[in-house]
C-alpha positions in Angstrom: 6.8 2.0 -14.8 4.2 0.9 -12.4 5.3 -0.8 -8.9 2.6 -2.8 -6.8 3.7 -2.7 -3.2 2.2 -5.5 -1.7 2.7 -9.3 -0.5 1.8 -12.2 -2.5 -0.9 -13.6 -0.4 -3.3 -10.7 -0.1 -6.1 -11.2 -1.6 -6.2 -6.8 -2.8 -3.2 -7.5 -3.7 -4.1 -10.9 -6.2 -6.6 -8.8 -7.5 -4.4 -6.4 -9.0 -1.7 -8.6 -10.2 -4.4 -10.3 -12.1 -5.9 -7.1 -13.5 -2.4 -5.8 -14.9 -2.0 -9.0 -16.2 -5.3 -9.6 -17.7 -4.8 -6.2 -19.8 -0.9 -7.0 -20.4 0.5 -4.4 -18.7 4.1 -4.8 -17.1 4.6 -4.1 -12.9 7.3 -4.8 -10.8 6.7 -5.8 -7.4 7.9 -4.8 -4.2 6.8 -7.6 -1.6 6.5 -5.8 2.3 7.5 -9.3 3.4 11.2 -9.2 1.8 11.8 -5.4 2.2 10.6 -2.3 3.8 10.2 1.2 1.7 12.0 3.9 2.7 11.5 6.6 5.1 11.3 8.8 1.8 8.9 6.9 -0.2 6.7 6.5 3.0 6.6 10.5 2.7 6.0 11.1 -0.9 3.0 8.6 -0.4 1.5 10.5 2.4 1.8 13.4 0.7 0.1 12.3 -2.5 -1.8 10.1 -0.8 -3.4 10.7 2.6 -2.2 8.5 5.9 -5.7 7.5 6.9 -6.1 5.9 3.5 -2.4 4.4 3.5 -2.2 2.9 7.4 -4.5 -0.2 7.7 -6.1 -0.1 11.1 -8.5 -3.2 11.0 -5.5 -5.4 9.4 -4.2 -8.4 12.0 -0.7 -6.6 12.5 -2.7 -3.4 13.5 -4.6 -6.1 16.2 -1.9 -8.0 17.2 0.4 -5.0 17.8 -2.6 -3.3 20.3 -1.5 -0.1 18.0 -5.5 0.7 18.8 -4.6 1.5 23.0 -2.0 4.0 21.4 -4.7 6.3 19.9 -1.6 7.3 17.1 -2.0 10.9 15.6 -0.7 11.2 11.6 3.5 11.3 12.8 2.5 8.2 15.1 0.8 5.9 12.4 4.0 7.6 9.9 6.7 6.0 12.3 5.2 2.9 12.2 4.4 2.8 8.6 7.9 3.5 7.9 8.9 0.7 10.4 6.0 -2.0 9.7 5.3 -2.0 6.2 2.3 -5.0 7.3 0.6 -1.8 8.3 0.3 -0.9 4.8 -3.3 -1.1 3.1 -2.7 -3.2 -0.2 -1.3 -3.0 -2.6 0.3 0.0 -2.8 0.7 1.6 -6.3 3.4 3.7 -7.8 3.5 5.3 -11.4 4.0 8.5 -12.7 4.6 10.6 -9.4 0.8 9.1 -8.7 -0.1 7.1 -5.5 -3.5 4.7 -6.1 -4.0 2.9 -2.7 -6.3 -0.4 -2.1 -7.9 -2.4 -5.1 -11.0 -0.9 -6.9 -11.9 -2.3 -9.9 -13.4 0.8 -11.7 -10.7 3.0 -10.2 -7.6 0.9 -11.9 -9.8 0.4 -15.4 -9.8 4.7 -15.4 -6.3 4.9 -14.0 -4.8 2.0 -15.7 -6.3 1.7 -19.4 
């Protein structure tokens, strides 16, 4: 099964929906507004992932928190992934043990279909 973490008014995130709908394939969706992932799947993403690629530093919770002044090293932006999940870059992905971060066309029609 493939899980888009996300929230319903990104526009990354509207892009995907509409692309796994448009080719009729089922998600499930884990909105960042409702719920925050675990301290474990925040781990396995990093580690199939990278952090730099996961942790959205020119997002408006990245500005509004002044997380910039902090200068955060990888365990700094993990602790506040794993307590913000607005720091996310969207959508986040999830399907066979595989992370795909961020919305690129080409990438999901090679991933996806």
């Amino acid at each position: 099964m493939i899980t888009v973490f996300g929230i319903k008014t990104c526009g990354s995130v509207q892009k995907a929906l509409k692309f796994f709908k448009e080719n009729n394939i089922e998600v499930d969706f884990f909105d960042f507004k409702k719920d925050t992932p675990s301290k474990q799947r925040v781990e396995s993403w990093v580690k199939k992932s990278d952090i730099n690629v996961l942790f959205n530093s020119k997002g408006t919770k990245y500005k509004n928190l002044q997380l910039k002044e902090l200068n955060l090293d990888e365990n700094g932006k993990f602790k506040w992934l794993c307590k913000e999940p607005m720091l996310f870059k969207r959508p986040v992905i999830e399907f066979d043990d595989k992370v795909v971060v961020a919305f690129d066309e080409e990438i999901y029609k090679k991933t996806f279909l």
